[in-house]
C-alpha positions as CSV (number, residue, x, y, z in Angstrom):
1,X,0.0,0.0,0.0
2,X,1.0,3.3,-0.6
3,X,3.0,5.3,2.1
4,X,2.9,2.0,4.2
5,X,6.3,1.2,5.9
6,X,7.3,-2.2,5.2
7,X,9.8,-4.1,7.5
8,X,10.9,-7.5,7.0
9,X,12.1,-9.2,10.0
10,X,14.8,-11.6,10.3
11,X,14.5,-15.5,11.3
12,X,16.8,-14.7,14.1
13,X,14.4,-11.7,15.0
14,X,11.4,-13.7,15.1
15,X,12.8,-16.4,16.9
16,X,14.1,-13.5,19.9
17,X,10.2,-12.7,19.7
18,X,9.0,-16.2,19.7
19,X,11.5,-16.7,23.4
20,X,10.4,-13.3,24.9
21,X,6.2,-14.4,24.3
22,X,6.7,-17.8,25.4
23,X,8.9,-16.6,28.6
24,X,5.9,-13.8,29.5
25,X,3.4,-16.5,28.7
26,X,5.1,-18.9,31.2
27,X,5.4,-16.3,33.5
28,X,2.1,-15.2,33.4
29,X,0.7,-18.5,33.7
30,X,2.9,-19.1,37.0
31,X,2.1,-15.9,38.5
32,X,-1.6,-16.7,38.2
33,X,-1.4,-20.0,39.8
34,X,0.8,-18.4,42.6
35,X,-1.5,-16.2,43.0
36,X,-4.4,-18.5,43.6
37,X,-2.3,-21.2,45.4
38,X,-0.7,-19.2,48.0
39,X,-1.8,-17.1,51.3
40,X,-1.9,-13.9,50.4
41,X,-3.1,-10.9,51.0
42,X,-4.4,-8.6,48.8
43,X,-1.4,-6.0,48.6
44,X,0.6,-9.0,48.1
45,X,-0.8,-10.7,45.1
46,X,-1.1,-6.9,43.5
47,X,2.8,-6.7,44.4
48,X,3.0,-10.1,41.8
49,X,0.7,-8.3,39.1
50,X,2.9,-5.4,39.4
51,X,6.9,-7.6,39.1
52,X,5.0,-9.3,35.9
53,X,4.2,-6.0,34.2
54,X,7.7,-4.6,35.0
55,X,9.1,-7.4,33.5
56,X,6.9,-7.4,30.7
57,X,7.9,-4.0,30.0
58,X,11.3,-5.5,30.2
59,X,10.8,-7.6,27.5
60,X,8.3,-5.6,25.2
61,X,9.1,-2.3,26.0
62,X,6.3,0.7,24.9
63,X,3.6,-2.4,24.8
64,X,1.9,-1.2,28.5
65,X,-1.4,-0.7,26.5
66,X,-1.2,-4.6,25.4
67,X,-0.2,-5.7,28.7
68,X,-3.4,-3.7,30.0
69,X,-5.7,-5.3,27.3
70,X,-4.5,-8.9,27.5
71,X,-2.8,-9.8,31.1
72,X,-4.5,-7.3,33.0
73,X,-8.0,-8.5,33.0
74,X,-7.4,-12.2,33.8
75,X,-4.9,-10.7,37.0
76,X,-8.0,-8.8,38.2
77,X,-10.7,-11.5,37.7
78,X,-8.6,-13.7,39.5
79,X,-8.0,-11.5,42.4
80,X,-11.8,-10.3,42.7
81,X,-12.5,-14.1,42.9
82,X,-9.9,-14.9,45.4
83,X,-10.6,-12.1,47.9
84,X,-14.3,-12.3,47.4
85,X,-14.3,-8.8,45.9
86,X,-17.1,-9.2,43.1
């Protein structure tokens, strides 16, 4: 398309991608069973939420508004169900 800015990434590129999702993902996926297996208190399990996103940031830096729309949500409904907070 005209005026459209084109870049083609490289394998190596896509597989650095490819690591970075798949380490979030696993470290999502922990952090939410952590959350729900373990005593805590509220403060606490928002102290988790908030190491994940730093580290998301870490690893996808500018993406805070994807982290919001995608990770955020399933922190919250987890934490309104554990704390009774519905």
């Amino acid at each position: 398309m005209e005026g459209e800015i084109s870049k083609h990434y490289s394998e190596a590129e896509i597989r650095d991608e490819d690591k970075r999702i798949r380490h979030l993902r696993r470290l999502v996926d922990f952090s939410l069973a952590f959350i729900a297996q373990t005593p805590l208190t509220p403060e606490e399990a928002q102290r988790v939420v908030h190491g994940v996103r730093q580290k998301a940031m870490e690893l996808f830096p500018g993406k805070e508004e994807t982290f919001d729309l995608v990770y955020t949500p399933r922190f919250r409904r987890l934490i309104a169900e554990k704390f009774r907070l519905l």
